[in-house]
N, C-alpha and C positions, 0 to 999 in steps of 0.2 A: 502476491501477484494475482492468484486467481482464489476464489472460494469456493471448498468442493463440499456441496451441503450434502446430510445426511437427512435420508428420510424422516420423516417429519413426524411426532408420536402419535398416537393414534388416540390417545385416551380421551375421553368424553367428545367425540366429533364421530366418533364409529356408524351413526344413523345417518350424518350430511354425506359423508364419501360411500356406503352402500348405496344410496340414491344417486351420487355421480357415476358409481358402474355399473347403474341399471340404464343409464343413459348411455353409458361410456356402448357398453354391448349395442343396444338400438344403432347408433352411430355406426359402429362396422358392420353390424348387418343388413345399412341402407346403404352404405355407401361400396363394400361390397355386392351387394342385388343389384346397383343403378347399372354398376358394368357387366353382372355377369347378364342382368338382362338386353342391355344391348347387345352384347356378343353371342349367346345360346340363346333364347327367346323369339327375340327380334326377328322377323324376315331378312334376310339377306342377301336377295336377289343379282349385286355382281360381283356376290362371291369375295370383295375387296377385306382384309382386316377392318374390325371397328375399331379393336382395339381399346387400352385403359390400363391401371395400374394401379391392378386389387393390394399389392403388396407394398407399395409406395403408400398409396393411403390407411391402409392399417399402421400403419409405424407413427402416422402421425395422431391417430384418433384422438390417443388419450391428453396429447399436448393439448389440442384443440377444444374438446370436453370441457377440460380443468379452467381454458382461458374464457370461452365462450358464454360458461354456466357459472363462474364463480369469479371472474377478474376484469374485465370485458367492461368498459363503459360506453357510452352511445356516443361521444366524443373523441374515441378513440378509432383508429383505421387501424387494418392487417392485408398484409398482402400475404398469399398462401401459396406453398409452394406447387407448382405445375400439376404434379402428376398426385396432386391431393384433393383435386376439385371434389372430385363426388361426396367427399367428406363435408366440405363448405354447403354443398347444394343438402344434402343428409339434414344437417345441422339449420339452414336455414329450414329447411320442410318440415321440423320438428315445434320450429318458433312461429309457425303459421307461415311463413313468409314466401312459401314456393306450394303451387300448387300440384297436386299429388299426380297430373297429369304430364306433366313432364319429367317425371323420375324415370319412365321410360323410353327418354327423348335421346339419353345422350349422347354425343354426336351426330344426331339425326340434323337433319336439315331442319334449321329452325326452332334447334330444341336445344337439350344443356349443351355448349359449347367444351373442346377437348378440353381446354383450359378457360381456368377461371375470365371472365371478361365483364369489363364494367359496358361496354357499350352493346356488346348481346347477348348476355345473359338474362334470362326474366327473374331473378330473384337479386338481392344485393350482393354487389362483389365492390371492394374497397381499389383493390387495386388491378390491371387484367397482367397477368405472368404466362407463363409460356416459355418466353425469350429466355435461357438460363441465365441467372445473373441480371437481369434488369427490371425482373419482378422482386428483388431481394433487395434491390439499391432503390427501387421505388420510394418508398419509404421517407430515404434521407430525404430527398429532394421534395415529397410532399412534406414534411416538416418544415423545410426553407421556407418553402411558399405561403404555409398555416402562419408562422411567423411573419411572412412579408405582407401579409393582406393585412393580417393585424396590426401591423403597425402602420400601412400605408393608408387603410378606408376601415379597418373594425370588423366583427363580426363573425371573425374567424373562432376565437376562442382560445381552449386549451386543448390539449389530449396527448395520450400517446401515437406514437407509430410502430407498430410490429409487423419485423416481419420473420415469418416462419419459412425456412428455407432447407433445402436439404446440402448434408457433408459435402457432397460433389459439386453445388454452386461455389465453394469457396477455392476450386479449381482454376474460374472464373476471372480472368484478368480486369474487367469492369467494376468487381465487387473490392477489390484491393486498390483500385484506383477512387473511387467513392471513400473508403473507409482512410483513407492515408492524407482527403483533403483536407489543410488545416481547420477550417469551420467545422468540422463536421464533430470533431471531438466537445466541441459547445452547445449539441443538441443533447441535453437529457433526457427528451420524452422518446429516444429511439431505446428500442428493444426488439434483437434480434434473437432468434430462439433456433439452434441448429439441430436439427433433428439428428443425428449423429446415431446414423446406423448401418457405418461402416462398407455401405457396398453400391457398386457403381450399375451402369447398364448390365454389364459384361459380365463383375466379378464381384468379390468379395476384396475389397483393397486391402493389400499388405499390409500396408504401413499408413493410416490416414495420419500419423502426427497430431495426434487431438495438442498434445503438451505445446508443440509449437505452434499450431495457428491459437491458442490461447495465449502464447505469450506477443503473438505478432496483437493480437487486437488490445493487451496489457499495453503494449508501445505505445498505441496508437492514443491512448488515454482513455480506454472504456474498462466501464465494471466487470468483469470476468466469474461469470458462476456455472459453477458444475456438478451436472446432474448425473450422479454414474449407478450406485447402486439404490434399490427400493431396498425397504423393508427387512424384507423375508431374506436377503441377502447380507443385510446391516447384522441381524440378530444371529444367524448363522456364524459373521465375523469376531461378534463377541465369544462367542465358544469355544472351552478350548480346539486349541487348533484353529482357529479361527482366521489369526494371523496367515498363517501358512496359506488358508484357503484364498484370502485376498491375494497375498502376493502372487499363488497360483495362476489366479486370473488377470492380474495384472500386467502379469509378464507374459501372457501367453499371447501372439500373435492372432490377429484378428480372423483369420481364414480356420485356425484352429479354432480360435470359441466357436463363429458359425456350425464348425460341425460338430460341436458337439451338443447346437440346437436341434443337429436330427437325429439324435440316441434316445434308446430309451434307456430307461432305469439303468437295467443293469448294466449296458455298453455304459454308462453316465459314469456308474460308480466303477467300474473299469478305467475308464478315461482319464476324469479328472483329477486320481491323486497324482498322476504320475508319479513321481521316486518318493513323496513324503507319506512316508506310513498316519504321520499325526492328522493328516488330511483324510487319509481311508478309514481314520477310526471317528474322525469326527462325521460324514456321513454314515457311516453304520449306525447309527443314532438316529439318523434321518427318513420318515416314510418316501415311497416313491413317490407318493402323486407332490409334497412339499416338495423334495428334492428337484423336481422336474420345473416345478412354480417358482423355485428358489431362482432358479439358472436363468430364467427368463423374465426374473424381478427386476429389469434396470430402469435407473432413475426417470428417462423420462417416457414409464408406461406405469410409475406408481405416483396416483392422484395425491397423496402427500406432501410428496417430496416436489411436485409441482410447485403445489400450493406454497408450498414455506418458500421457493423458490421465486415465485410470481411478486409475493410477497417481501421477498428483501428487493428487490428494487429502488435506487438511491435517488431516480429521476434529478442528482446532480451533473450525470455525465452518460453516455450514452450505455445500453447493457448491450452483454450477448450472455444467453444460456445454452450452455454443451449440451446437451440432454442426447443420453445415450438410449438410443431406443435397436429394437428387433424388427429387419425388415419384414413387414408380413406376419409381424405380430399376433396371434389368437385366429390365425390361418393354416390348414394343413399347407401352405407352401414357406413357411418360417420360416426364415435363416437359410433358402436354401441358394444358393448362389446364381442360379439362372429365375428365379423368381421375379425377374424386374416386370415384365411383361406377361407373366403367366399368367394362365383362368384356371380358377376353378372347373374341376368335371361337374355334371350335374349330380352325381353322386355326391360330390365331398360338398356341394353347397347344400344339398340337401342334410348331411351329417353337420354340418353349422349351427343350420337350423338347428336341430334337436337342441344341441351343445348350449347354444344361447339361447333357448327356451322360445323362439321365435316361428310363425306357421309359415312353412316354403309355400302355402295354396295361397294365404293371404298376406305378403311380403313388406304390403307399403303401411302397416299400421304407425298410427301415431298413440302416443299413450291416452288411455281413454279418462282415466282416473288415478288415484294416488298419488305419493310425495313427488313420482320423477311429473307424473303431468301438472303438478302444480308447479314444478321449480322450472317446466319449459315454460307455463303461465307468465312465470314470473320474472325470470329472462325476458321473456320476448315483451315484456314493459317497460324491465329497466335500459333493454339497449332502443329504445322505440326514440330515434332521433329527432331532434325538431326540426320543423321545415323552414329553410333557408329561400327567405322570400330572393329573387331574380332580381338583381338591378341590371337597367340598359345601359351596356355601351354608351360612352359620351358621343355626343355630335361629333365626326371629323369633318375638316370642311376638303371638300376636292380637290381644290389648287388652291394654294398658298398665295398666286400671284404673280410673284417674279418672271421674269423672262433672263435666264442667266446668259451672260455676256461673258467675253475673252475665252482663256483656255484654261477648263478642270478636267476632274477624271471624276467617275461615277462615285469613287469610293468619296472620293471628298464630298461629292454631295449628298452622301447619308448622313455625316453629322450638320450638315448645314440645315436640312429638312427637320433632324430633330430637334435642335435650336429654337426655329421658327417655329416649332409645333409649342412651343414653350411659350410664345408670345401667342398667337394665334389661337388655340384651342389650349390653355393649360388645364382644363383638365379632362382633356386628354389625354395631353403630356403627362399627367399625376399620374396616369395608370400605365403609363410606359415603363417596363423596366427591361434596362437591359442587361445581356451576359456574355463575359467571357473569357475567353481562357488565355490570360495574360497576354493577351495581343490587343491590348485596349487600344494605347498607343498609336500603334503603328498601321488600325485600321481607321484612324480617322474620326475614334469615338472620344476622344482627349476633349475636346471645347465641352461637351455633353457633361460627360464625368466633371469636369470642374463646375457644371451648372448645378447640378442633380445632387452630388456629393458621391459617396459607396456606401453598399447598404454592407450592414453586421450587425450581428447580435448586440453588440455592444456598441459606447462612441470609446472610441481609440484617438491619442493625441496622434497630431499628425506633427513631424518633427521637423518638416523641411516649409511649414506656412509661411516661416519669417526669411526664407531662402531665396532671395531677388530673381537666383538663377534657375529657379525650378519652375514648370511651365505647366507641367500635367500635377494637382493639386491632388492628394490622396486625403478627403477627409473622409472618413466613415464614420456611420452613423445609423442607428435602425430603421432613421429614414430616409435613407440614401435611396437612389432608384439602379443604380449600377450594382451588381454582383461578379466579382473577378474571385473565379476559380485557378486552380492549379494547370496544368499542360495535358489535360487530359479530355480531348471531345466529346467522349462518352456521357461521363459528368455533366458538359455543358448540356446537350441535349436532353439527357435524363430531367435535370431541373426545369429545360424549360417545357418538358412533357406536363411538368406539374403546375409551372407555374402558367400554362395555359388551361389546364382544368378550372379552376379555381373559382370559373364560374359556375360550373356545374359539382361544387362541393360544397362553397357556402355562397352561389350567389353573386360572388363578386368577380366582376370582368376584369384581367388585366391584360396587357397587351406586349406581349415578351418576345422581344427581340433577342438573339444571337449572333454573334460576331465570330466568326472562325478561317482560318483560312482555306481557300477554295480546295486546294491538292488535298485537304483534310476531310472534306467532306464524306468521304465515303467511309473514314474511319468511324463516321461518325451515323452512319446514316440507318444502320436496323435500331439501333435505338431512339432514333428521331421518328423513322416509321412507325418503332412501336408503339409510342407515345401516340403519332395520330390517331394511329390502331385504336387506342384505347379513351380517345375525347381531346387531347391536350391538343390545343391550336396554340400555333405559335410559327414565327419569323426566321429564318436563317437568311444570313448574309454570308455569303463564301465569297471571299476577298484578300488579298487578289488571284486574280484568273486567270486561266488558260497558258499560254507559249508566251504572250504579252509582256508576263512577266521578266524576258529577255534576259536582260544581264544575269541575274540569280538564278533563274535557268535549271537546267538538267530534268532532275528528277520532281522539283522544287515547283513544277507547272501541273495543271489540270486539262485532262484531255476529254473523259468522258461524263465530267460532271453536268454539262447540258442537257444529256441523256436522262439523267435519272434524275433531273428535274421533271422531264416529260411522263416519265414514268410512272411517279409515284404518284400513289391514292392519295383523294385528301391533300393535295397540295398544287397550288397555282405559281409556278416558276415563271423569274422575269430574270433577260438580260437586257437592262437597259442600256442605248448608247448614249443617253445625255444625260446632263445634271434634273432636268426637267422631267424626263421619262420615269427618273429614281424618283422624283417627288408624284408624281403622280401615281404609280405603281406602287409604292410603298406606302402612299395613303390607301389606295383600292386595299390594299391587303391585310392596314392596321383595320381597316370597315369590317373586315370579315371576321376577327378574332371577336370571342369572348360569345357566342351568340349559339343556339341548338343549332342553327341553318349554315355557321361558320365553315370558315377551314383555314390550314396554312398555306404558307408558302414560302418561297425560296428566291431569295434573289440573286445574282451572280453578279460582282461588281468586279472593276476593273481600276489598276492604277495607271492608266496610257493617259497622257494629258489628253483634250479635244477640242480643238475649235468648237466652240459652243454656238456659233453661227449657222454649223452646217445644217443644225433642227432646223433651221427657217420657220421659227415658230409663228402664226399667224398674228397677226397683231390685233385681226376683226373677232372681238369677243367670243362670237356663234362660230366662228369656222377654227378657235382655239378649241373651245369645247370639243367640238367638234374630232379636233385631232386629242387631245385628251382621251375622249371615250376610246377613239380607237388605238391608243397605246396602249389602256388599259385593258382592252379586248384581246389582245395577241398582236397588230403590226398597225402601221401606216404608211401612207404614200408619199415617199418622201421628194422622190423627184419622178414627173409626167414629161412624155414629149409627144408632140404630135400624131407620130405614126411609128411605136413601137417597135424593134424586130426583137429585141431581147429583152428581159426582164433580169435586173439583178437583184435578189432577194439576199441581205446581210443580217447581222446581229452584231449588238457589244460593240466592243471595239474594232472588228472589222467595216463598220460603217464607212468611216474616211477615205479606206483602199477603194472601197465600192463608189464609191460618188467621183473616185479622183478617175475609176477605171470610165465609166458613164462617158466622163469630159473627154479622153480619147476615144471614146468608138463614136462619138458625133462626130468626130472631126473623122474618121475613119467611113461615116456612112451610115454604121448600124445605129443608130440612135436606141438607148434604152432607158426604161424606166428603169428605178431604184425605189425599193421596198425595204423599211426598215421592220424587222422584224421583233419584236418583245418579247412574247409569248410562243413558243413553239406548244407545247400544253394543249393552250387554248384554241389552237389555229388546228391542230387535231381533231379535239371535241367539235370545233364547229364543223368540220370535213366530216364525224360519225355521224353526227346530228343533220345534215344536210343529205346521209341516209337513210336516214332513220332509226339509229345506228345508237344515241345520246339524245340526252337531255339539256342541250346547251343550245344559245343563241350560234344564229350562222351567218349572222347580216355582216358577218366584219368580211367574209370572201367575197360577200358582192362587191364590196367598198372599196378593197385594198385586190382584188383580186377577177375583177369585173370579166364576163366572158370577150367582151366587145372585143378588148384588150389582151386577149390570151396570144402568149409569145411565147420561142422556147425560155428556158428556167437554167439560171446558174444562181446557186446557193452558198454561201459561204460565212463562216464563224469560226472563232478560235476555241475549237475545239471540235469532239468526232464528227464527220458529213454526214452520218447517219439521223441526226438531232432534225435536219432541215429537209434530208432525202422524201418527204412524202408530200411536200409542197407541190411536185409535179401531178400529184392525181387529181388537182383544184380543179384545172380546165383539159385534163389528161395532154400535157405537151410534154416534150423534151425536155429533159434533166440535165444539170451535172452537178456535184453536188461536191464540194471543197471545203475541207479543213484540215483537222490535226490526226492524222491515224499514227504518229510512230511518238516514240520519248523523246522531249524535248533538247534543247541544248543551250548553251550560254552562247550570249554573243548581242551584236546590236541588232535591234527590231526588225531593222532590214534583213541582216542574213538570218537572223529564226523566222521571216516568215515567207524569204525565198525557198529556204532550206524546207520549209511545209506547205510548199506550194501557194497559199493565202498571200500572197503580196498584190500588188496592183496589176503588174506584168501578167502574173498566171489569172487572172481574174479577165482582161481583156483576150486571153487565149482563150482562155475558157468560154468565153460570148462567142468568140467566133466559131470557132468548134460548134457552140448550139445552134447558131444560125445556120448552119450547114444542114445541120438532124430538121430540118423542117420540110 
C-alpha cells in the first residue's frame, strides 16, 4: 500500500549534498532573520504583533532546498504551505529573483505579504495560500486547467503540480473533499509533500494517525511514500539492538518523542531505552553530539532520503510524500510544543548565527563564490520560465438581439444565452467552460452540455447515446467544455479560481462559468473569494434563489446571498428580473474575464416563471441601448408617471409584485414610479464615487434616480432588506426597506411571501406608510 523508503546512500554524491546543506543552512537563516527582523528590529510604533512562524518554516527548509535546487522544473508550480513563506521569499533572494530590500519588508505595508501571494507579492509565488486547505487543493484544480487549455487552444504544456502542506491541513474537510473526487485520481503530475511534524497551533498532537491518512490517500488511488527515518538513524537501526531501537520509537507516542527533542545527552540516554537494556547498550556505543544528530535525523530534514524520494515518483497516478520532519528544526525552539508562534531572543539569534557560520551585523548575504553560488547560478537558469505571450479575450458582442416574449424564468435564460453564444460569437463560446457540481440538469445547463459535450481526461463511451429516452447526453471527451464535479462547492469554486487564472499563467483567456445552487453559495464563498484574492476571474450562478423557491422551501432557500454579492472584492453581482437582463449582464461579465483590468462576478438567478412583457423592452434601437447600458450599470426605469409620490425600487423576481403593487396606488391616488434594480454593488460604488468616495461611474443615479424626481423609497427583494437599505441616501428621502429576515417555509408563493411580508399587499402598505414620512 504505501512505500516507506530508507535513506538513500551516500557514497560518491558526498560533495553535491555538502553543497545542498550549505544552502540548506543559508535558507533557515534568511528565512529565520526575515521574521525575526520584522518583529525585534523593525520600528513598531502601535505596539500591534507582526508576528511569523520561525518554527513552521524551519521544518520545511530542507523539503524545499532538496525540491528547489535539485528536482524543480520551470514548468512545474508549488503551492507552499502558509506559515512557510519566508522560506519561498529566502529561496527566491538566493536565485536573484527578490531584491534584498524587502527581506526587511515582511508584513509591512507594501512589502513580503504574511502569506505567500501571487497577486502581491514582488517576487514569484505559484500559488497564494493562507486559507488552510485551499492553498493545498490549489494544485489539483490548477492541473485541470493546465490540461483544459491544452487541450482546448494549446500552450499550456506539461509539468508537475506540488504542493507542500503541513499535517494539520489534512484536518481540513476541503482537502478530503478535492482528493476523494473521481477525476482527481487521473492526474499524475500531482505531488503532494506533508510536512508531517506532528504539532498543531496549540500542541503536540497525540495521535496524528500518519498509517491511516496514508491508507485513506492508498484508497483514493495515489502513490503513497514515506519518508520517516534519515541516515544517521537508518545505521543506528542496523546495529545490534537496533531492532529494539526502532520499535522504541515507533511505538512511542508523538508528545513523548517531542520531548525528548529537549534532553540533552544524558537525560536522552536516560530516556530513550526505557525497559530494553539492548537499547541502553546499543547507545553506550554512541558519542553525544551523533546520539543527539541521530534523534533528530528524520526522513524529511535528510537531503538523501529526499532525493531518492523525489526521485521515485511514478507521475502515472497522483503522489503524496509523508515526510516526517521537527517542528523548528536546527532552532533552539525544536520540538518544543508551544513553538508555533515563537521568536527567537536576540540572544539565541545571534547563537544561530555563530552555529551556522553566518554574520548577525551582515544578515542578507547571498553567496559570493563557490559550488553553493554556482548551484544557485544554476538553479535560477534552469527554472527561468518562458514568457507566455497574452492572447485577447475574443470579441463578445452586447446583445445578442432578441426581445424574449411569453413566460420564462431567469435560470432558463442562462442556457438559452449560452446556446446563442455558440452561433453568435463561437469563439467565444470555445473559451466558455463550464462547472458543476452535479446540478447540471436541473439548473438549466442540459441543451449546453449536449452542445459542448463534458470535458475528461479521457473519451469515455457514453452508453445511454442510442437511448431514445435520454435527453441530457453525457458524452465526455478532452474536448468537452462542461466539467461536472462531485457534490461538493468547495471544489467547484477552487477549479474555477484556476481555471480563471489561466490567463495570467500561460496567456490564455478562458471564461469559466459556475453553476451551483443559490442556498449553497456561502458554503462556497471563502474559496471563491480566495481565488479572486489571488487573480482567478470567473462567474458564479446561484440558482435557484431566495424564498421563491416555495414549495421545496424551508431551509432549502437563500436569504442573505444578495448581501455578499455586494460585498465582496473583485466581484460585480447581478440579480436579474428578465430573460434579457441575464443576456445582457452575463455578457457585461463574460467582457470582464480573462483580462489584467478584469474581475468576477455573481449572478443570482431564479426559477419563478415571468411574464416577459413586463421588461417593456424598447423597440427604438438608441433607446434599447440605452436601457441595456443601464441594466448593466446597476438599475433602470422601469415604469415613470407623471407626478411621483412614491418610488418602488425591486429586484429579481420581486419585480412583478412591484409593478402589480404601482397599478393599485394609481388607482388609489399615489401614483409611483418603479425601478428595476440589477446591481446593488454597483448602485453603491456609484453613490461612494458621487462622493468622492470611489472610482466608479455615477451617471446611472442621475438616470435611474434623477433629483427632480426624488420620492419617498420602498425597496424590496427576495432576500435580506438590508441588500437595498442604502438606496434612500441617493436623494436623502424616506425608506422602508422589505425582504426576507427570518427561515423560509414551504408552501405556495403566495403564503411564503405573505408569510415574509414581500407580497403585493405589504408592498402597497408599505408606499403608503412612505408617503406619510414626507
Amino acid at each position: 500500500m504505501t512505500s516507506v523508503l530508507p535513506a538513500r546512500p551516500w557514497e560518491g554524491e558526498a560533495g553535491r549534498f555538502d553543497v545542498l546543506r550549505e544552502i540548506e543552512r543559508r535558507v533557515l537563516w534568511l528565512s529565520t532573520s526575515i521574521i525575526q527582523h520584522a518583529n525585534r528590529v523593525r520600528p513598531n510604533h502601535s505596539g500591534l504583533k507582526v508576528g511569523g512562524h520561525q518554527a513552521s518554516s524551519a521544518s520545511l527548509v530542507s523539503i524545499m532546498t532538496s525540491l528547489w535546487f535539485r528536482h524543480l522544473r520551470p514548468q512545474d508550480r508549488v503551492s507552499v504551505k502558509p506559515h512557510a513563506s519566508p522560506v519561498l521569499h529566502a529561496i527566491n533572494y538566493l536565485l536573484g529573483e527578490l531584491d534584498e530590500r524587502y527581506l526587511t519588508t515582511l508584513r509591512e505595508f507594501g512589502g513580503l505579504q504574511s502569506y505567500p501571494s501571487r497577486a502581491k507579492d514582488p517576487d514569484p509565488v505559484d500559488y497564494s495560500t493562507g486559507s488552510v486547505g485551499i492553498g493545498a487543493t490549489a494544485p489539483i484544480w490548477g492541473a485541470v486547467a493546465r490540461r483544459y487549455v491544452e487541450n482546448a487552444v494549446g500552450g499550456a504544456g506539461t509539468g508537475r503540480q506540488y504542493s507542500l502542506l503541513g499535517d494539520a491541513e489534512l484536518d481540513e474537510g476541503a482537502v478530503w473533499e478535492a482528493i476523494l473526487d473521481p477525476g482527481v485520481a487521473e492526474l499524475g503530475e500531482l505531488v503532494w509533500i506533508v510536512d508531517l511534524n506532528r504539532q498543531s497551533l496549540d500542541r503536540v498532537v497525540p495521535d496524528i494517525a500518519a498509517g491511516r491518512l496514508q491508507s485513506m490517500f492508498a484508497a483514493a488511488g495515489w502513490q503513497v511514500l514515506t519518508l520517516k527515518y534519515g541516515h544517521l538513524l537508518e545505521e543506528l537501526f542496523a546495529r545490534p539492538g537496533g531492532a529494539a531501537l526502532r520499535a522504541r520509537i515507533d511505538d512511542m507516542p508523538n508528545p513523548e518523542y517531542q520531548r525528548l527533542l529537549r534532553c540533552d545527552a544524558a537525560e536522552l540516554r536516560d530516556r530513550l531505552p526505557g525497559a530494553d537494556a539492548g537499547v541502553g547498550r546499543l547507545l553506550s556505543d554512541v558519542d553525544d553530539e551523533t546520539l543527539l544528530a541521530a534523534l533528530r535525523n528524520l526522513g524529511g530534514h535528510d537531503l538523501a532520503a529526499l532525493d531518492g524520494a523525489l526521485e521515485s515518483i511514478e507521475d502515472t497516478r497522483p503522489t503524496v510524500i509523508f515526510a516526517y520532519t521537527i517542528k523548528g528544526r536546527g532552532l533552539p525552539t525544536q520540538g518544543h510544543p508551544q513553538n508555533h508562534s515563537s521568536l527567537l531572543t536576540g540572544e539565541q539569534w545571534r547563537t544561530l548565527a555563530a552555529e551556522l557560520g553566518e554574520d548577525a551585523e551582515r544578515p542578507w548575504r547571498r553567496f559570493s563564490e563557490g559550488p553553493a553560488a554556482s548551484l544557485c547560478t544554476e538553479t535560477a537558469i534552469r527554472l527561468r520560465r518562458p514568457g507566455y505571450p497574452a492572447t485577447e479575450p475574443p470579441a463578445l458582442p452586447v446583445d445578442i438581439g432578441r426581445t424574449p416574449t411569453g413566460t420564462t424564468t431567469s435560470q432558463a435564460a442562462l442556457g438559452r444565452v449560452l446556446l446563442d453564444l455558440t452561433r453568435e460569437a463561437p469563439e467565444a463560446a470555445r473559451r466558455v467552460v463550464t462547472v458543476s457540481p452535479d446540478v447540471s440538469s436541473t439548473t438549466n445547463l442540459g441543451g449546453w452540455v449536449n452542445k459542448v459535450g463534458v470535458w475528461s481526461v479521457r473519451e469515455r463511451v457514453d452508453w445511454f447515446a442510442d437511448d431514445a429516452e435520454t435527453i441530457l447526453h453525457w458524452r465526455e471527451k478532452p474536448t468537452g467544455q462542461h466539467i461536472e464535479l462531485g457534490i461538493a462547492e468547495t471544489n467547484l469554486v477552487g477549479l474555477l479560481g484556476e481555471l480563471g487564472a489561466t490567463w495570467s499563467r500561460w496567456g490564455q483567456p478562458l471564461l469559466p462559468i459556475g453553476v451551483l445552487y443559490d442556498p449553497f453559495i456561502e458554503r462556497a464563498l471563502e474559496p471563491w473569494s480566495f481565488g479572486i484574492y489571488a487573480g482567478g476571474q470567473s462567474i458564479v450562478v446561484g440558482t435557484p434563489s431566495g424564498v421563491t423557491l416555495a414549495p421545496e422551501g424551508g431551509a432549502h432557500q437563500s436569504i442573505t446571498t444578495p448581501s455578499l454579492g455586494l460585498e465582496q472584492p473583485g466581484c460585480v453581482s447581478y440579480e436579474p428580473a428578465f430573460a434579457i437582463d441575464v443576456e445582457w449582464t452575463l455578457l457585461a461579465s463574460l467582457a470582464r474575464l480573462g483580462r489584467p483590468d478584469g474581475g468576477s462576478a455573481y449572478l443570482r438567478l431564479s426559477t419563478r416563471p415571468v411574464d416577459q412583457t413586463l421588461a417593456a423592452v424598447p423597440a427604438d434601437p438608441a433607446a434599447r441601448q440605452r436601457r441595456r447600458e443601464q441594466a448593466v450599470a446597476g438599475a433602470y426605469p422601469l415604469r415613470r408617471t407623471e407626478k411621483p409620490k412614491v418610488t418602488i425600487a425591486a429586484m429579481g423576481a420581486l419585480v412583478p409584485e412591484a409593478l402589480a403593487a404601482a397599478e393599485r396606488l394609481e388607482a388609489l391616488g399615489m401614483p409611483a414610479d418603479v425601478v428595476c434594480v440589477t446591481s446593488p454593488g454597483l448602485l453603491f460604488d456609484a453613490i461612494a464615487a458621487r462622493h468622492g468616495r470611489a472610482d466608479a461611474p455615477s451617471w446611472i443615479l442621475d438616470q435611474v434616480f434623477p433629483a427632480a424626481r426624488a420620492t419617498p423609497l420602498v425597496t424590496v427583494l427576495d432576500g435580506h432588506p438590508h441588500t437595498l437599505a442604502f438606496l434612500g441616501t441617493v436623494n436623502r428621502v424616506p425608506q422602508i426597506a422589505l425582504g426576507v429576515t427570518r427561515f423560509g417555509q414551504s408552501g405556495s408563493i403566495e403564503d411564503v411571501y405573505r408569510y415574509h411580508g414581500i407580497d403585493t399587499d405589504s408592498i402597497v402598505r408599505a408606499a403608503l406608510d412612505a408617503g406619510d414620512l414626507r
